[in-house]
C-alpha positions as CSV (number, residue, x, y, z in Angstrom):
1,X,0.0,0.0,0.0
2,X,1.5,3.7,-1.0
3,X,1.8,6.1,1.9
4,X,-0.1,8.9,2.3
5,X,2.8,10.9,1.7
6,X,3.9,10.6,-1.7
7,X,7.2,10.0,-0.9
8,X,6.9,6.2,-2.5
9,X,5.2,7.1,-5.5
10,X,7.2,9.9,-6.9
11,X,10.9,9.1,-8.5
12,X,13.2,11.0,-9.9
13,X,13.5,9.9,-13.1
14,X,17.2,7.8,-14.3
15,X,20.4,10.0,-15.3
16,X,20.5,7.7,-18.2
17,X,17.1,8.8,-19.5
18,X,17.6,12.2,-19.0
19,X,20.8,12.0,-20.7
20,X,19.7,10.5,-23.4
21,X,16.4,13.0,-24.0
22,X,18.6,16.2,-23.8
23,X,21.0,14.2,-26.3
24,X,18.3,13.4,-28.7
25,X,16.8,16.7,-28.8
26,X,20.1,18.7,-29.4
27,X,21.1,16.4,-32.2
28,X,17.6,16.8,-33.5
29,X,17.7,20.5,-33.2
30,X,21.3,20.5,-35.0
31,X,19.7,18.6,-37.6
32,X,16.8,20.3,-38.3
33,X,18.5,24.4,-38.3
34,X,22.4,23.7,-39.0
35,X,22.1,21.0,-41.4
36,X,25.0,21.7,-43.3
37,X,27.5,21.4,-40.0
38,X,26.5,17.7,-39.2
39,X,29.2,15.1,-39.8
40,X,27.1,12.7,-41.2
41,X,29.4,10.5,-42.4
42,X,31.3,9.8,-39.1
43,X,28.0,9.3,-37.7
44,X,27.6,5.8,-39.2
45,X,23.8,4.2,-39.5
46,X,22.4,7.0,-37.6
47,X,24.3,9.4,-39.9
48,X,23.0,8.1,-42.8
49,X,19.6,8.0,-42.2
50,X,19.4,11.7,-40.8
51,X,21.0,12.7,-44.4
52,X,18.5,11.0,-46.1
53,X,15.7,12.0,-44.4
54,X,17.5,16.1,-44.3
55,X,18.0,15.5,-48.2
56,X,14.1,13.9,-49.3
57,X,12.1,14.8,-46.2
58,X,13.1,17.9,-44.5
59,X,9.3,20.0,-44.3
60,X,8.4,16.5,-42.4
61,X,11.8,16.7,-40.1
62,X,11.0,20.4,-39.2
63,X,7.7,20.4,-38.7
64,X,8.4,17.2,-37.0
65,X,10.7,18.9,-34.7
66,X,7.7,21.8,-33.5
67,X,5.8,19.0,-33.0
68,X,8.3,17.2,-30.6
69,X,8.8,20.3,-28.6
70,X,5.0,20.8,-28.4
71,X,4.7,17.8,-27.1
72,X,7.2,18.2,-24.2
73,X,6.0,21.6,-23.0
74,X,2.3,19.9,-22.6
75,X,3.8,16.9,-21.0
76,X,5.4,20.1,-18.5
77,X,2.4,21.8,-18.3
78,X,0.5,18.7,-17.1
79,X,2.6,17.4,-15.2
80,X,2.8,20.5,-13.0
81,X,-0.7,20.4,-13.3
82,X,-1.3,17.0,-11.8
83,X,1.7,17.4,-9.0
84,X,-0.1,20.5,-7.2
């Protein structure tokens, strides 16, 4: 049973997973407004498929990246909202 506290039920979240969102999301910004400074080639797999989807795809990669920041600020915004 949880106690009445709270204390049980809320973590802090891993290092690794905050690591790895604030990793993801500054490559993704890179990617999406300095295109041209990537190294994509020394970037292997991951390189690759960022070029090709820069190259063919980029109104979908942009809009792509609004969308993932939208997403974030309302998972903030209820968050805070569910935590008062």
């Amino acid at each position: 049973m949880a106690k009445t506290d709270g204390s049980s039920y809320f973590r802090r979240s891993h290092f690794f997973w905050i690591a790895t969102v604030t990793l993801s999301m500054g490559y993704y910004t890179w990617t999406v407004f300095w295109p041209e400074a990537v190294p994509y080639d020394r970037l292997g797999p991951l390189g690759s498929l960022t070029k090709y989807l820069v190259d063919n795809h980029y109104p979908l990669v942009h809009y792509g990246w609004w969308l993932a920041w939208a997403v974030h600020f309302v998972e903030a915004l209820v968050a805070m909202k569910i935590c008062r």
